[in-house]
Every structure is written in structure tokens, then in C-alpha cells.
C-alpha positions as CSV (number, residue, x, y, z in Angstrom):
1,X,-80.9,70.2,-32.4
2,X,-81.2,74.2,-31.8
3,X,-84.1,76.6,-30.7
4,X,-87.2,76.0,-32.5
5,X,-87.1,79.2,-35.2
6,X,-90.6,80.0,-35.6
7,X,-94.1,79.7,-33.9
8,X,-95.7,78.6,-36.9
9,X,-95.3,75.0,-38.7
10,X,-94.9,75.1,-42.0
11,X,-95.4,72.0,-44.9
12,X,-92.1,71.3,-46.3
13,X,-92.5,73.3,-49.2
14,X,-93.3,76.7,-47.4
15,X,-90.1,75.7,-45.2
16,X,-88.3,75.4,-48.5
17,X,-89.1,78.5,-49.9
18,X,-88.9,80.6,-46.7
19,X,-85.1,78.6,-46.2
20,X,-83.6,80.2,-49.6
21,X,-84.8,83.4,-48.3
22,X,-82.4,83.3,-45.2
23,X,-79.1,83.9,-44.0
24,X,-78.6,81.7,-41.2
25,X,-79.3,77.9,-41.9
26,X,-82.4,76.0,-40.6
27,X,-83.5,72.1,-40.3
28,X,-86.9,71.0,-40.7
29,X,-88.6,68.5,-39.1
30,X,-91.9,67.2,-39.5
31,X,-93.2,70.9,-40.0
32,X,-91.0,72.6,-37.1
33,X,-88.2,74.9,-38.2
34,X,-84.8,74.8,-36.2
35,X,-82.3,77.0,-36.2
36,X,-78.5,75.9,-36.8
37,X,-75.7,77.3,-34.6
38,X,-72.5,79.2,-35.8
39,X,-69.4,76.6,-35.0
40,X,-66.6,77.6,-33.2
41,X,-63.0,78.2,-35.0
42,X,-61.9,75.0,-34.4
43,X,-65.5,73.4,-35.8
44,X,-65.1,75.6,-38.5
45,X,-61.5,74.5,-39.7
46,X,-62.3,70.6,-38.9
47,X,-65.3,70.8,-41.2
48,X,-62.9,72.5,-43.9
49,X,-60.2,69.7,-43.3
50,X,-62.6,67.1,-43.9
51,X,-63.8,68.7,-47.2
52,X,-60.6,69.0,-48.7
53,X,-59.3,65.3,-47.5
54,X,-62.8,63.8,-48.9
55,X,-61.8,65.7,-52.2
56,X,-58.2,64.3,-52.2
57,X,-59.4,60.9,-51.6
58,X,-62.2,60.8,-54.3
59,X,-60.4,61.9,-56.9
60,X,-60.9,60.1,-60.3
61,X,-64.2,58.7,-58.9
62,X,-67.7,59.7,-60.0
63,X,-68.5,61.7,-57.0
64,X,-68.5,64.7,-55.3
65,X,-67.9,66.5,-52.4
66,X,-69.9,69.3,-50.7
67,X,-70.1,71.8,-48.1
68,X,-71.9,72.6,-45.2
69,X,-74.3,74.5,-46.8
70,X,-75.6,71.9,-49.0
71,X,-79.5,70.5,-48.1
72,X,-79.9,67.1,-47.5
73,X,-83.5,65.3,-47.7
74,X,-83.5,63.0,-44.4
75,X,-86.9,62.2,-45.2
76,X,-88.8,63.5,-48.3
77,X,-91.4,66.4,-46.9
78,X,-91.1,65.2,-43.4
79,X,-87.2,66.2,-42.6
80,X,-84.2,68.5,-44.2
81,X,-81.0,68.6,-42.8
82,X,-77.1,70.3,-43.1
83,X,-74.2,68.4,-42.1
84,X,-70.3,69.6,-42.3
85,X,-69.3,67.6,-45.2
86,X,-71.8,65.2,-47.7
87,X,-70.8,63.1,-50.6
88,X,-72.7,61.7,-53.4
89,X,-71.8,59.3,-55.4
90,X,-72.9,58.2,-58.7
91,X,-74.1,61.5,-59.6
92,X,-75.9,63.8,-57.4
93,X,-79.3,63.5,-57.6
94,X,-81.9,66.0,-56.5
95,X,-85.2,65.5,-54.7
96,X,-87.8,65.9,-57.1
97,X,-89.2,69.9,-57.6
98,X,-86.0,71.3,-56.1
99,X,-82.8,72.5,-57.8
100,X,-81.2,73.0,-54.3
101,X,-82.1,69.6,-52.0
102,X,-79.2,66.5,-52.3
103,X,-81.3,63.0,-51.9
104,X,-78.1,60.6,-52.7
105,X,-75.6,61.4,-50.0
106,X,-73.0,58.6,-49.7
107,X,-71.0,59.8,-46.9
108,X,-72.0,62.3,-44.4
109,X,-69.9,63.8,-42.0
110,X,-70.9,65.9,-38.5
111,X,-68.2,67.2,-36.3
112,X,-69.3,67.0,-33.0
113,X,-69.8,70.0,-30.6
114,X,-71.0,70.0,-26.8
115,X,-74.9,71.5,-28.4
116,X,-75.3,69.2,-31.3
117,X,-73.3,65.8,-30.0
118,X,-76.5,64.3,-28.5
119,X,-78.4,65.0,-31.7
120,X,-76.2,64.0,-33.8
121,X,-75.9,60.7,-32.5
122,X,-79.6,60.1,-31.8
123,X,-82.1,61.8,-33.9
124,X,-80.1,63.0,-36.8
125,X,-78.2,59.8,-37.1
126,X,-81.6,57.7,-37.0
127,X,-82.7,59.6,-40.2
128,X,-79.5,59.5,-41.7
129,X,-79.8,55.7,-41.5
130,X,-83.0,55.7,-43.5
131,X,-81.2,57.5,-46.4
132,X,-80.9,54.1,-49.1
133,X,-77.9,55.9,-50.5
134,X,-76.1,56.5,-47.5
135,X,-72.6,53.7,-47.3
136,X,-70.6,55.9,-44.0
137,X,-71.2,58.3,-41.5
138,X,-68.2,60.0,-40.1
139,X,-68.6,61.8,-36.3
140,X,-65.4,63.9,-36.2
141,X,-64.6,64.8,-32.4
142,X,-63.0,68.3,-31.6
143,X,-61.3,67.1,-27.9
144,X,-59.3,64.4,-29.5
145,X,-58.0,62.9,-32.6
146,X,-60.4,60.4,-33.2
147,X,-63.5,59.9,-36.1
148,X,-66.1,57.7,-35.6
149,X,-67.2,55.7,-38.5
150,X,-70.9,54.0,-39.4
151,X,-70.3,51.7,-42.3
152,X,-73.0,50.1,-43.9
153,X,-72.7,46.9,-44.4
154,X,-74.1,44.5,-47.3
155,X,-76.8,43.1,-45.1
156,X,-77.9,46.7,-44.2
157,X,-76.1,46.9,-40.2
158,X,-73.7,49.5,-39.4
159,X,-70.1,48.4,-38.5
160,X,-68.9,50.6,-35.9
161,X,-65.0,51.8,-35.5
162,X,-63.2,54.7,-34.0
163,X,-60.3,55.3,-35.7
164,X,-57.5,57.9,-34.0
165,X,-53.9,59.1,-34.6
166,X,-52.3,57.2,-37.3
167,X,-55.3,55.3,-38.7
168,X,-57.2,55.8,-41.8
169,X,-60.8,55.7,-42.5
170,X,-61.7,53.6,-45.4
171,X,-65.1,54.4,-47.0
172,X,-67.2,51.9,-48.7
173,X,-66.3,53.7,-52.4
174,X,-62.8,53.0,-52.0
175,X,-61.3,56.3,-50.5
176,X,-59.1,56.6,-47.5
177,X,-58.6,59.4,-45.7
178,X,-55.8,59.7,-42.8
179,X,-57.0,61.1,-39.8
180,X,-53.6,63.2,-39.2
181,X,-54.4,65.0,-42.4
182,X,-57.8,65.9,-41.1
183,X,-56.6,67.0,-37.5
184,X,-53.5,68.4,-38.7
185,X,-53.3,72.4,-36.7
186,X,-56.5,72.2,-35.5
187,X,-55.4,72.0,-31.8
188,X,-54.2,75.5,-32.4
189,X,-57.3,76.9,-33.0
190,X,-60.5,77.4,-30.0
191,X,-63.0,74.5,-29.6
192,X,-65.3,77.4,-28.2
């Protein structure tokens, strides 16, 4: 997760005030405040990739894709999160008293770097499973062509795949994405 940001705890709406005031990005969780990392080129271009491939594939469906700096509510008062990429589907819907916090992600993506990997599959991912509206979660790797995919299933389990060169991931909305597409130059560029 990142260094602890303040000394203080704050309630989740002093955290949520204090958050629009800021440049960098912060998480919250359960009244501590952490601060978020800058990614490395390669993160950076990966988490762009993704976006623009999401946006091809859900095209002509009602939903729509976001950027890293959108808020996600893990947990209403108790946990706020950023991930690299975030869909919603069916609208986008707004935790209550905020113009700025997403509380229907469908799809959530987080590409995976040697300081957030471990959170990202543990904590984070825990929460993210407690999201109703959540149907995939995507774990992009920067060492290798290859995306991890969580896919809800209708009895509420996670079907696990890895899918690498060549394959496609299919979300539960329909979309495909190819992974080439995703991973297409960014061996060029520094993992950092």
C-alpha cells in the first residue's frame, strides 16, 4: 500500500475533503491516509493501453471507462481507493454526498509493480471483492505479456485465468480485449 501520509486519522469525510485539496493521490483506510506512488514509464503507458482498449471494446455499450484518477468507494466511510483503469456499467453511480466517488465499478484494473503487487493481490483485492457491482478484476503484469483475470461468477466465486500472448480477455459485459493490443511497445519503455 504506500507510506502512511499523515499522523492524524481522519473520518472519511475529512479525508475526502482534505483529498480534493491535493496533488498527489491518497487511499483511505479505516481512517488512515496513504500515499500513492508515481509509476514508472512503462506502468504509465500499460495503464494508458488498457484505457484505450477497454474504450474500444465497450463501444456501443452503456458504460464507461475511466482513468486512474477516478475514486472508487471499496467500502462506504471505511475505504477509498485508485486503480489504473475502472469501468461502470449501467451508468455510473456516485456514493451518496459526493460528486467525485464511483460506487458501481464493473471492471477494475491494477497493473502490477514490485511496491504495490502484494497489495494488490491481498488487501485491495479483498475489498474489491466486496464491491456488489464489481463482474472482473484485471492484474496487468509489466515483466511479461500476461493479465490476470478474476471473473465473477453467477454463484458469487471468482474464476481465475491468466491469459498471455495471443489470448483475449473476455469480460462478463461482453467485451474482449486482446492482450497484444494492450502490451503492444511497451517493452520499449522502463519498468523502473
Amino acid at each position: 500500500m504506500g507510506n502512511a501520509a499523515t499522523a492524524q486519522r481522519m473520518s472519511a469525510a475529512e479525508y475526502l475533503g482534505w483529498e480534493r485539496a491535493q496533488v498527489a493521490k491518497h487511499e483511505y483506510h479505516l481512517g488512515e491516509i496513504f500515499a500513492m506512488a508515481g509509476g514508472s514509464p512503462r506502468h504509465n503507458f500499460l495503464s494508458g493501453a488498457v484505457v484505450a482498449e477497454l474504450r474500444a471494446a465497450v463501444r456501443g455499450k452503456p458504460c464507461h471507462v475511466l482513468s486512474s484518477d477516478q475514486r472508487i468507494s471499496a467500502k462506504q466511510g471505511e475505504r477509498y481507493v485508485y486503480a489504473d483503469a475502472v469501468v461502470a456499467c449501467g451508468g455510473v453511480r456516485l456514493e451518496t454526498g459526493t460528486s467525485d466517488v464511483l460506487a458501481n465499478p464493473s471492471v477494475v484494473v491494477e497493473v502490477l509493480s514490485s511496491s504495490t503487487e502484494a497489495y494488490d493481490r491481498g488487501e485491495k483485492w479483498e475489498a474489491y471483492q466486496r464491491i456488489p457491482s464489481l463482474t472482473d478484476y484485471l492484474l496487468v503484469s509489466q515483466g511479461a505479456v500476461r493479465v490476470e483475470h478474476y471473473r465473477r461468477e453467477a454463484d458469487d466465486s471468482w474464476r481465475y485465468r491468466v491469459i498471455e500472448a495471443g489470448g483475449a480477455i473476455a469480460l462478463a459485459n461482453g467485451a474482449s480485449l486482446p492482450v497484444d493490443a494492450i502490451y503492444e511497445g511497451a517493452f520499449e519503455l522502463d519498468a523502473g
